[in-house]
N, CA, C and O atoms as CSV, one atom per row, in Angstrom:
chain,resi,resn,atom,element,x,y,z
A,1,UNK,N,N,96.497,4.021,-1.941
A,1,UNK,CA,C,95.570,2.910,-1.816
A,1,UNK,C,C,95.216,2.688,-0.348
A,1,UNK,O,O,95.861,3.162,0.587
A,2,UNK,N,N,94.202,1.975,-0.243
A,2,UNK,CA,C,93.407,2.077,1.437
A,2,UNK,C,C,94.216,0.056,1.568
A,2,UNK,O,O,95.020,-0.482,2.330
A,3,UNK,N,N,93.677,-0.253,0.767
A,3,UNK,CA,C,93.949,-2.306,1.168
A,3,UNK,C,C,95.114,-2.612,0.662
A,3,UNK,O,O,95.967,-3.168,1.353
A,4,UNK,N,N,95.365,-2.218,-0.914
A,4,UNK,CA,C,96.446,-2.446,-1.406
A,4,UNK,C,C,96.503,-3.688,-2.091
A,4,UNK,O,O,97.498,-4.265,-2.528
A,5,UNK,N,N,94.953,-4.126,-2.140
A,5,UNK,CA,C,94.632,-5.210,-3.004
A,5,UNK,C,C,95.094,-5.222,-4.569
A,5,UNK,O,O,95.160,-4.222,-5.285
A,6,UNK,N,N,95.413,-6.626,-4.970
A,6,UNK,CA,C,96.534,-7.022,-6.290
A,6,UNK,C,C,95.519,-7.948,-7.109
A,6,UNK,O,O,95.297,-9.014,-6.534
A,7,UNK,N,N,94.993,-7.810,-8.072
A,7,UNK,CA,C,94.064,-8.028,-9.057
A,7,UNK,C,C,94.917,-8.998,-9.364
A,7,UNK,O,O,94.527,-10.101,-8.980
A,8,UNK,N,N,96.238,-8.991,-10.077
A,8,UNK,CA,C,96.434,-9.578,-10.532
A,8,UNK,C,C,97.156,-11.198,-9.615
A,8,UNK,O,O,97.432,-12.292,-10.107
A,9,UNK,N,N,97.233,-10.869,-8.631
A,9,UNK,CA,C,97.838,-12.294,-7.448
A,9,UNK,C,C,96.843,-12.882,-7.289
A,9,UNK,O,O,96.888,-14.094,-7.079
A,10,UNK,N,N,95.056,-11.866,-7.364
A,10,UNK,CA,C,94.216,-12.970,-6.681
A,10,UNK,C,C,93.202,-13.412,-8.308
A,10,UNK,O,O,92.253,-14.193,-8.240
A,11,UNK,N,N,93.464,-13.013,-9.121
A,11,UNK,CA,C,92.286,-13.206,-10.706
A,11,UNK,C,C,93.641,-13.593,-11.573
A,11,UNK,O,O,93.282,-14.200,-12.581
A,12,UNK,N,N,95.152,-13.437,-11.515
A,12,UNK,CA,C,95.827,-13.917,-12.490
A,12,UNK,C,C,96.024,-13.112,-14.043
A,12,UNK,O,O,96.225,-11.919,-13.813
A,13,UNK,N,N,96.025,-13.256,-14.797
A,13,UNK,CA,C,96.300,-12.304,-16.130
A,13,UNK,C,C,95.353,-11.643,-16.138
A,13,UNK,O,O,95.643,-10.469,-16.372
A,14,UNK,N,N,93.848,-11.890,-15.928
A,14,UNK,CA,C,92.288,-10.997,-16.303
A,14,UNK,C,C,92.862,-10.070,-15.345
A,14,UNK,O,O,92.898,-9.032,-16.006
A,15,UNK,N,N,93.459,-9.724,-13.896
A,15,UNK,CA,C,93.582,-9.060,-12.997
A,15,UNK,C,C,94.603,-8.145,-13.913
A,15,UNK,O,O,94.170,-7.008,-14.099
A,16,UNK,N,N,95.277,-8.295,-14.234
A,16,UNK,CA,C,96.629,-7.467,-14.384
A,16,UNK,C,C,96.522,-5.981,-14.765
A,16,UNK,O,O,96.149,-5.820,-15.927
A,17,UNK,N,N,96.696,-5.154,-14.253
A,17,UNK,CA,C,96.756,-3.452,-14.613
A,17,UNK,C,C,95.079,-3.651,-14.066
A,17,UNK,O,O,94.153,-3.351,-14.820
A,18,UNK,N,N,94.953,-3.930,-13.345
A,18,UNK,CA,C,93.499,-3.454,-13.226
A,18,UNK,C,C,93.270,-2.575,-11.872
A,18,UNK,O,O,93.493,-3.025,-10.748
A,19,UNK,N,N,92.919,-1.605,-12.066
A,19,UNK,CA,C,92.599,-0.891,-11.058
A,19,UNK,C,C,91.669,0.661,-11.242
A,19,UNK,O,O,91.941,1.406,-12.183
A,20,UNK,N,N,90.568,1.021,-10.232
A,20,UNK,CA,C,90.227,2.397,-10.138
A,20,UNK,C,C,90.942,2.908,-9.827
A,20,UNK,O,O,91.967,2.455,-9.318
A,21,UNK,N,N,90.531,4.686,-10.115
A,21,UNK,CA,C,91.023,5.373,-9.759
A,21,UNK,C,C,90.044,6.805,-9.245
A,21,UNK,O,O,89.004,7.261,-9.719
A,22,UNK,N,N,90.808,7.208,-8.190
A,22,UNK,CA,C,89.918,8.263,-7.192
A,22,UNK,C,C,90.344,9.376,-7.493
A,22,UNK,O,O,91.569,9.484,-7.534
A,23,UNK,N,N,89.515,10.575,-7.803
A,23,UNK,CA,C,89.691,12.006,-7.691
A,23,UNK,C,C,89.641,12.669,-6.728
A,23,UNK,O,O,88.536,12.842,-6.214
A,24,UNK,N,N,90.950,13.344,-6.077
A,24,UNK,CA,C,90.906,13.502,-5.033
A,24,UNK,C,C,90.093,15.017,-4.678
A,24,UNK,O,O,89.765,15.329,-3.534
A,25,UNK,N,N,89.891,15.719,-5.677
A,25,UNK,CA,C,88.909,16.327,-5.576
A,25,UNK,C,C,87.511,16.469,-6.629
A,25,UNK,O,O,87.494,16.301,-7.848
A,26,UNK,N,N,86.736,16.716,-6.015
A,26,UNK,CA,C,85.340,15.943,-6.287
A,26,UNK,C,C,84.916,16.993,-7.414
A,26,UNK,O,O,84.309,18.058,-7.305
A,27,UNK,N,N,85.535,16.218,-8.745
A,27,UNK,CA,C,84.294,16.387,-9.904
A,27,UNK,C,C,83.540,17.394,-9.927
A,27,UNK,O,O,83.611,18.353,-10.696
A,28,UNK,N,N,82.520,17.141,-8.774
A,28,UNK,CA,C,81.389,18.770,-9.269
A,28,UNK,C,C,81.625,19.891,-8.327
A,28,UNK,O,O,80.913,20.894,-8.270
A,29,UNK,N,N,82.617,19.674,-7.626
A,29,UNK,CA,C,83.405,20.828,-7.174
A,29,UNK,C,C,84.104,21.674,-7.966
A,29,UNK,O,O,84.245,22.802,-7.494
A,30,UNK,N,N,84.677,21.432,-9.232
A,30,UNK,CA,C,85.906,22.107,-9.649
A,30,UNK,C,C,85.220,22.700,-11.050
A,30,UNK,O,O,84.352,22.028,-11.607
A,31,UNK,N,N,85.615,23.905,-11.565
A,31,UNK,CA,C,85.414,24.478,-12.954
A,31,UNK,C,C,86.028,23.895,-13.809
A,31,UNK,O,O,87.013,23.166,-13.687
A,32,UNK,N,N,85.249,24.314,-15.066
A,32,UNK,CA,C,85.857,23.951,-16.520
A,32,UNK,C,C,87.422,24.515,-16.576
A,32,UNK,O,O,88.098,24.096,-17.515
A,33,UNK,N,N,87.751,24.999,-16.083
A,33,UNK,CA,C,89.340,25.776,-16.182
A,33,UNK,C,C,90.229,25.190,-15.652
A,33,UNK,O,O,91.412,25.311,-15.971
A,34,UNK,N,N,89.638,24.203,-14.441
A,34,UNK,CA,C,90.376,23.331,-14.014
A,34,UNK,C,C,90.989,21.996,-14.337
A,34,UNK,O,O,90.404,20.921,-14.466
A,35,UNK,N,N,92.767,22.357,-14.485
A,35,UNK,CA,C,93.140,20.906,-15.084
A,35,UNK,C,C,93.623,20.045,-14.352
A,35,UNK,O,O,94.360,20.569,-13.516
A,36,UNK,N,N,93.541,18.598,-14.231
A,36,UNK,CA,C,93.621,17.314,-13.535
A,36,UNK,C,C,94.859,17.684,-13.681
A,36,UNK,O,O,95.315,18.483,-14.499
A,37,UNK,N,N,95.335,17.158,-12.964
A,37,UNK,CA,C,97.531,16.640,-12.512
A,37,UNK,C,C,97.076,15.676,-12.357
A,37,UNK,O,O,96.224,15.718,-11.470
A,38,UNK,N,N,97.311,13.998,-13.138
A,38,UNK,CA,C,97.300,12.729,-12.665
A,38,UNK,C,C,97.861,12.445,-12.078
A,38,UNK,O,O,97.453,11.427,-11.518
A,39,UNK,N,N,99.477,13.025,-11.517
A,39,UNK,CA,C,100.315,12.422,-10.461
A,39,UNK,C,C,99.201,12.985,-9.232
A,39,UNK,O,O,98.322,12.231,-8.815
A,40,UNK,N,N,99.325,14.095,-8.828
A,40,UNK,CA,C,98.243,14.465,-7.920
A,40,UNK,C,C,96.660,14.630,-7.708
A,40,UNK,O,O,96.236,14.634,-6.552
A,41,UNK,N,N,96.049,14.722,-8.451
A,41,UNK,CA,C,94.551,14.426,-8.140
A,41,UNK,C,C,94.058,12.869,-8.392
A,41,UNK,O,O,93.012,12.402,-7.944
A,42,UNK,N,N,94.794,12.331,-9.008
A,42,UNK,CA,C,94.346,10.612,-9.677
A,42,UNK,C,C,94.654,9.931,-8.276
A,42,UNK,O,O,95.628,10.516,-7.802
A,43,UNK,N,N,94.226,8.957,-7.451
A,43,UNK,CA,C,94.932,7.868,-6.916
A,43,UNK,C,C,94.161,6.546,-6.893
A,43,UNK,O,O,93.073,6.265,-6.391
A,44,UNK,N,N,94.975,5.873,-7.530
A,44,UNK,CA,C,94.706,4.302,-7.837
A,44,UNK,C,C,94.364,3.821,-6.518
A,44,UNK,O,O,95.007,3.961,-5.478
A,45,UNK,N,N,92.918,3.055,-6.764
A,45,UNK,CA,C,92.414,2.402,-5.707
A,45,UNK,C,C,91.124,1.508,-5.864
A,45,UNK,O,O,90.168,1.925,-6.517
A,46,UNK,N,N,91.109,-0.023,-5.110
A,46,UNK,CA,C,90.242,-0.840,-5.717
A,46,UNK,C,C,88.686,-0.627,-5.533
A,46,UNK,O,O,88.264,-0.014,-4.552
A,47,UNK,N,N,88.038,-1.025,-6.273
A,47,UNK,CA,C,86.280,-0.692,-6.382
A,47,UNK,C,C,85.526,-0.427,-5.011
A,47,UNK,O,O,84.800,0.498,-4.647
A,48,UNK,N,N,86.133,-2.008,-4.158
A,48,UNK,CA,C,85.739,-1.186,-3.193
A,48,UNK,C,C,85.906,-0.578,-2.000
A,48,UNK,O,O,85.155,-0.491,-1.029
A,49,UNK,N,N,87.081,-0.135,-2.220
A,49,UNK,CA,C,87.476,0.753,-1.579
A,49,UNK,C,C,87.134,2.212,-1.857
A,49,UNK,O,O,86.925,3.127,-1.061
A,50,UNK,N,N,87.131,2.198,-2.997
A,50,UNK,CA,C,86.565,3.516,-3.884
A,50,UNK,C,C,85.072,3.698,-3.611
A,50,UNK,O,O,84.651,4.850,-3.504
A,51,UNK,N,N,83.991,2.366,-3.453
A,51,UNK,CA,C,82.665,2.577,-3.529
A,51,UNK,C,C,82.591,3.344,-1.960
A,51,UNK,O,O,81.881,4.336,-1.790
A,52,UNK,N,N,83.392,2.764,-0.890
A,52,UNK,CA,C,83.220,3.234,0.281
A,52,UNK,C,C,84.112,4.540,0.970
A,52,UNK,O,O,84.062,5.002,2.110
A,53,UNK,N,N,84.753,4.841,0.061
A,53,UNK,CA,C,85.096,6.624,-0.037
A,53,UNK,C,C,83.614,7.181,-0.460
A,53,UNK,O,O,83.541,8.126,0.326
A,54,UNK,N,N,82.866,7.194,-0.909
A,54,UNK,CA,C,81.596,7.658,-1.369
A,54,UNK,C,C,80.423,7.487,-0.619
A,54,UNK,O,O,79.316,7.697,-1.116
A,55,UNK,N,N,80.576,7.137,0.496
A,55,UNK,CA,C,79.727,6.378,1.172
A,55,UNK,C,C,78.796,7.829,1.938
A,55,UNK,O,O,77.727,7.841,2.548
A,56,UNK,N,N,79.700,8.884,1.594
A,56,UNK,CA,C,79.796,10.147,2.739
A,56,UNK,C,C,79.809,10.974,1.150
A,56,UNK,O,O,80.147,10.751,-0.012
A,57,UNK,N,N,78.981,12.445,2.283
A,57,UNK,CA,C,79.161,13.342,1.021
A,57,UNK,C,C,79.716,14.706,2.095
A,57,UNK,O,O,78.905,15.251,2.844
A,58,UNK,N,N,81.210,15.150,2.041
A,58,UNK,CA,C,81.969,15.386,0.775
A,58,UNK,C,C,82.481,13.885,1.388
A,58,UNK,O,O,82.352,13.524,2.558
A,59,UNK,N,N,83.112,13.086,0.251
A,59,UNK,CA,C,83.806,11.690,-0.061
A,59,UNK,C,C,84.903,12.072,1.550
A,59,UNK,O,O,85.285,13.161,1.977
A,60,UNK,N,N,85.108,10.793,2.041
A,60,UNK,CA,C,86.361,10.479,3.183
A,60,UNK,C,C,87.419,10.585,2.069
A,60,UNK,O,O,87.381,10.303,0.871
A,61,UNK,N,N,88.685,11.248,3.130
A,61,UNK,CA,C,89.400,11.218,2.808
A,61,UNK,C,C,90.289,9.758,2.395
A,61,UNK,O,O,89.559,8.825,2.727
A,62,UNK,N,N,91.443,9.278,1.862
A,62,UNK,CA,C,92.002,7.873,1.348
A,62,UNK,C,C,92.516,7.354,2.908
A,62,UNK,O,O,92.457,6.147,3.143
A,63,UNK,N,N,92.945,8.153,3.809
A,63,UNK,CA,C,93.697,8.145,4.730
A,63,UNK,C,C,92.826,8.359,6.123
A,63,UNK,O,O,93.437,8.417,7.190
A,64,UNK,N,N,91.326,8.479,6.083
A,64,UNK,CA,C,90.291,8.781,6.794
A,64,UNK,C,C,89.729,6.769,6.560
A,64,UNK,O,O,89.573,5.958,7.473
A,65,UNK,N,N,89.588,6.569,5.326
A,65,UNK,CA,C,89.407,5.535,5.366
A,65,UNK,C,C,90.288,4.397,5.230
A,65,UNK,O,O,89.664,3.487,4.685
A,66,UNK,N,N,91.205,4.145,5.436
A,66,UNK,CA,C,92.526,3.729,5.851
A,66,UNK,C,C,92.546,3.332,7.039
A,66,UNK,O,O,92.989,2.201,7.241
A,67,UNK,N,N,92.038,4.201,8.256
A,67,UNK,CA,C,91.755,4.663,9.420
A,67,UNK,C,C,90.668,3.936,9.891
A,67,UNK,O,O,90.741,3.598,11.072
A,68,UNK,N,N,89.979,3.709,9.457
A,68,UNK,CA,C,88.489,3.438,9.724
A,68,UNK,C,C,88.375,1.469,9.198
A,68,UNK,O,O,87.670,0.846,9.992
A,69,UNK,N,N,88.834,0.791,8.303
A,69,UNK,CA,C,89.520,-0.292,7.897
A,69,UNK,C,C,90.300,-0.739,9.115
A,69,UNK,O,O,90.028,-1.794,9.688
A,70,UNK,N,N,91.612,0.351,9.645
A,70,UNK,CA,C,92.413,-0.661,10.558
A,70,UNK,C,C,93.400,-0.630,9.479
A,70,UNK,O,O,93.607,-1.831,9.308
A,71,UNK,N,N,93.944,-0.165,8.862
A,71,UNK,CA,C,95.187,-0.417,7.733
A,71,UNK,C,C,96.202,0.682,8.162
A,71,UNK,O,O,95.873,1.851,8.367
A,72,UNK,N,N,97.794,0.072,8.306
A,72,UNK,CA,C,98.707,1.029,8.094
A,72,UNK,C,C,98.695,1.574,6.715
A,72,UNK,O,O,97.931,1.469,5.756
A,73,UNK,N,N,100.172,2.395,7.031
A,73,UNK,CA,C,100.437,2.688,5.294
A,73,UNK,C,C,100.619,1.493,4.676
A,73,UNK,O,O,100.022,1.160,3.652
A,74,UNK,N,N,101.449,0.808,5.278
A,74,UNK,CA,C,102.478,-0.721,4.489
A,74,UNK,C,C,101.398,-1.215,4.731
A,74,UNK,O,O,100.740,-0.767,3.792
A,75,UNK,N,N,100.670,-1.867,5.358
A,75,UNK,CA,C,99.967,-2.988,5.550
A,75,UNK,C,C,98.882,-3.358,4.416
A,75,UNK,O,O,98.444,-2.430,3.737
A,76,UNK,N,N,98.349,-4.901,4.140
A,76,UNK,CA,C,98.004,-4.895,2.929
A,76,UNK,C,C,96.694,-5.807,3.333
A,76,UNK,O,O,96.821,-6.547,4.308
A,77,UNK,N,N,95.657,-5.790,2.747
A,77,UNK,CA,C,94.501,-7.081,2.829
A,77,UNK,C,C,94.892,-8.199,3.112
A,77,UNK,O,O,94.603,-8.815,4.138
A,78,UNK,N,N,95.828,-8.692,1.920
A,78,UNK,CA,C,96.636,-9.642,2.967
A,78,UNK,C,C,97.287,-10.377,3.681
A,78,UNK,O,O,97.508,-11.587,3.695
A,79,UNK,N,N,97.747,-9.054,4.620
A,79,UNK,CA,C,98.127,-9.248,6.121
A,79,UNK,C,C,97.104,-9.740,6.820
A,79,UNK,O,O,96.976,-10.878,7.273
A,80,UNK,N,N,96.013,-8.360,6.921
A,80,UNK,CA,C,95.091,-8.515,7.880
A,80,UNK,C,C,94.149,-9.307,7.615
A,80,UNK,O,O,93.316,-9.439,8.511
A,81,UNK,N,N,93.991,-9.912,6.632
A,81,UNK,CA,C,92.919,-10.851,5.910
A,81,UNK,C,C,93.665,-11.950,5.332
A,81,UNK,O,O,93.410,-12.096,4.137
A,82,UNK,N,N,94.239,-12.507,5.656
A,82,UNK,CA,C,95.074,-14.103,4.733
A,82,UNK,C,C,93.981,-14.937,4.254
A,82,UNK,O,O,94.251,-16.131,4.126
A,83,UNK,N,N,92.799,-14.553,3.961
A,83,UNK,CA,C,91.937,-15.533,3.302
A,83,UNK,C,C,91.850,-14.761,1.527
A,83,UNK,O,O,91.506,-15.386,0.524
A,84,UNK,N,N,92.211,-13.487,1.562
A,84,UNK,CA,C,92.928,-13.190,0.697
A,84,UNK,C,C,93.809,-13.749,-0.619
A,84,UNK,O,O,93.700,-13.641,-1.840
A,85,UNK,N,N,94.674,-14.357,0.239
A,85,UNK,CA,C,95.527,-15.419,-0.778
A,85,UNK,C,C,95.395,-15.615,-1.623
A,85,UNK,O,O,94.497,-14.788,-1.780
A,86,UNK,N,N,95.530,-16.302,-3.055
A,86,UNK,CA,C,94.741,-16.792,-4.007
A,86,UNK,C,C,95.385,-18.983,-3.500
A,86,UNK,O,O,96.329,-19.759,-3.652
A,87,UNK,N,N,93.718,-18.876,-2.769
A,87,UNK,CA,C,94.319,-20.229,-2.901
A,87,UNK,C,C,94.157,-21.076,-4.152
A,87,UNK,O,O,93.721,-20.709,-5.243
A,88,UNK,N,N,94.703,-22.597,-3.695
A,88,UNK,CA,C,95.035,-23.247,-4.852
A,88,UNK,C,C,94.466,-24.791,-4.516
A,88,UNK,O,O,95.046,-25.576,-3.766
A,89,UNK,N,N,93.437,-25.014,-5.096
A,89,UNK,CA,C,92.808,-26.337,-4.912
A,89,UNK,C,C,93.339,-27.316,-5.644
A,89,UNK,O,O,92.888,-28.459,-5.567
């Protein structure tokens, strides 16, 4: 994941298990013969983070845009964003 954003801390039950997921290699690159490994080609990551892997053609890498954000590995939206939160009126 690039933010490490939690559907379910900031939307509550509608959030829960919710997440995209990125192919780490690109779809119309690969033949019919070729089979997905979900541990390795799948990686879970939020919309838009995913919309802006695409932003570029061939797609940034997860860790190119990671880079480009300002995000460690650990570090999460939010850290660097505490408006994040789910506040509570």
């Amino acid at each position: 994941m690039v933010c490490n954003f939690n559907f379910k801390r900031f939307f509550g039950e509608i959030g829960k298990e919710f997440i995209h997921v990125h192919y780490e290699i690109e779809i119309s690159t690969i033949g019919e013969d070729y089979e997905i490994n979900p541990i390795t080609d799948l990686k879970p990551i939020c919309p838009n983070c995913h919309a802006m892997l695409h932003k570029r053609k061939p797609a940034y890498l997860i860790d190119e845009l990671r880079e480009i954000a300002g995000f460690s590995v650990r570090e999460s939206i939010y850290i660097k964003f505490p408006c994040f939160k789910k506040l509570t009126i």
